[in-house]
Each structure stands twice: as structure tokens, then as C-alpha cells.
MARZAVO-433594 format. One line per 4 residues: their letters; for each residue x, y, z of N, C-alpha, C, O. Coordinates in steps of 0.001 Angstrom, whole numbers, plus 500000, padded with zeros to 6 digits. Example, Ala and Ser with C-alpha at 12.3 -4.5 7.8 and 13.67 -1.06 7.14 Angstrom:
% residues 2
as) 513190/494310/507800/512300/495500/507800/513200/496700/507800/514236/496681/508465 ~ 512850/497750/507080/513670/498940/507140/512900/500030/507870/513409/501138/508039
This chain:
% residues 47
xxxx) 500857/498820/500000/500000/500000/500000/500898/501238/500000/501629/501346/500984 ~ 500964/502131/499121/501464/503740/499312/501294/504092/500146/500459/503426/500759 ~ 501636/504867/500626/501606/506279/501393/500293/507087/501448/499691/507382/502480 ~ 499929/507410/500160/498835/507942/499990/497840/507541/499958/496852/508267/500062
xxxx) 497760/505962/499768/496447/505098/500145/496494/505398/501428/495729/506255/501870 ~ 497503/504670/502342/497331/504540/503439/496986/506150/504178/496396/506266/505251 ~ 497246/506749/503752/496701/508003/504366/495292/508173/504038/494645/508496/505034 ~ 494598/508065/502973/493079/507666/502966/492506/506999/504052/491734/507361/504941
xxxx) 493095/505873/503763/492264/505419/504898/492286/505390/506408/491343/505039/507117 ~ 493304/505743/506757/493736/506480/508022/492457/507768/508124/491698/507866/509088 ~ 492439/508463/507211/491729/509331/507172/489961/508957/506986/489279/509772/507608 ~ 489431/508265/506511/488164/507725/506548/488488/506625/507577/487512/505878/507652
xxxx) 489020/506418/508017/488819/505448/509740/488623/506606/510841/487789/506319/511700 ~ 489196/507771/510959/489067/509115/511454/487758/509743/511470/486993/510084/512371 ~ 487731/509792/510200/486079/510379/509911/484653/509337/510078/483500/509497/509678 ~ 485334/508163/510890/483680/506905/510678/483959/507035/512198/483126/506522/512945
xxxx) 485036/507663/512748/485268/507101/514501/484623/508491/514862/483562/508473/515485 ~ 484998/509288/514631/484171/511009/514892/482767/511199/514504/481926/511909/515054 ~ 482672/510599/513673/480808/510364/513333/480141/509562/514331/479215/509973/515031 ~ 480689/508299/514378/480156/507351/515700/480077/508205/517029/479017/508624/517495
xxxx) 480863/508335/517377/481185/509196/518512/480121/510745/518654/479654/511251/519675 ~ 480007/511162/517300/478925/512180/517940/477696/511237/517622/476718/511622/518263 ~ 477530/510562/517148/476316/509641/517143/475946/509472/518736/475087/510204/519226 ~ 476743/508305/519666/476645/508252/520762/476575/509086/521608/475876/508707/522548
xxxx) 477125/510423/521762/476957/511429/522425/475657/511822/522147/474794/511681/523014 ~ 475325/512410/520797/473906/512834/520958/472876/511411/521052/471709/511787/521168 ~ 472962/510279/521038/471705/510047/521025/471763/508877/522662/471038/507889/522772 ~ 472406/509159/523346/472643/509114/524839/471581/509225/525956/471441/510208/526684
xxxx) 470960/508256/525990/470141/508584/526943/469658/509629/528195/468552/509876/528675 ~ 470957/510098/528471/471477/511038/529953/470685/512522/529190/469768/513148/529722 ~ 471388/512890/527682/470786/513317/527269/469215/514057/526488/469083/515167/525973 ~ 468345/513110/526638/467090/513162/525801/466522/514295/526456/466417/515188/525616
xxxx) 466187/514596/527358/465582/515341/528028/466558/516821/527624/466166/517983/527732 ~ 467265/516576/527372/468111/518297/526728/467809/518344/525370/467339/519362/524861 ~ 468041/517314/524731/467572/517104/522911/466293/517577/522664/466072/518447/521821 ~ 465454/517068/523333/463973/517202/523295/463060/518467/524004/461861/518727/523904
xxxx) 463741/518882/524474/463219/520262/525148/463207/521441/524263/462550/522294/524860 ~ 463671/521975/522968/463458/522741/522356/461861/522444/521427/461047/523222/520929 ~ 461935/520931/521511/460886/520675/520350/459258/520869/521719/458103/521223/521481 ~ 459640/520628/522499/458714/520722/523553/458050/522400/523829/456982/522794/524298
xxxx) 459427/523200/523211/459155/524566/523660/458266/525392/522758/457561/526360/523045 ~ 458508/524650/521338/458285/524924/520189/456585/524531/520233/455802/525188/519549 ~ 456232/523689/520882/455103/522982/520666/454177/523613/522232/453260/523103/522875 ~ 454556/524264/522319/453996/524561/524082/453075/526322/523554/453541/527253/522897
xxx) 451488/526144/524273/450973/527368/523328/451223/528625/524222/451335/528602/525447 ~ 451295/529778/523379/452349/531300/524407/451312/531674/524845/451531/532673/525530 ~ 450421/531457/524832/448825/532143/524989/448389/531975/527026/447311/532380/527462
């Protein structure tokens, strides 16, 4: 393998581990209740 392959894919193993990773962060249970509170706010009548 080159150099420059191997730097591809070094580089798309980088970019699938940083995607996962905000995957798990946002969809985190601890979280939902922070995720979901704008759509709650949005839906709540001002009246």
C-alpha cells in the first residue's frame, strides 16, 4: 500500500470514529431530556 492510500484510509477510519462518537453522544440517553426540550418549547401554546 502507498503512502497515499494509506493516508486515505487512516483518514476515513478518522472520519467513521468522529461520526460514531457524535452519534453516541447525541443520542445518549442522559441526554434526551436536553435534545427534546426545544421541540417541547416549540410545541407549548404562548397564549
Amino acid at each position: 500500500m502507498t503512502f497515499s492510500g494509506l493516508a486515505y484510509f487512516l483518514f476515513t477510519l478518522l472520519l467513521a470514529i468522529v461520526m460514531g462518537g457524535i452519534t453516541v453522544y447525541y443520542y445518549n440517553p442522559k441526554r434526551k431530556e436536553k435534545v427534546e426540550e426545544p421541540k417541547r418549547r416549540m410545541l407549548d401554546d404562548e397564549q
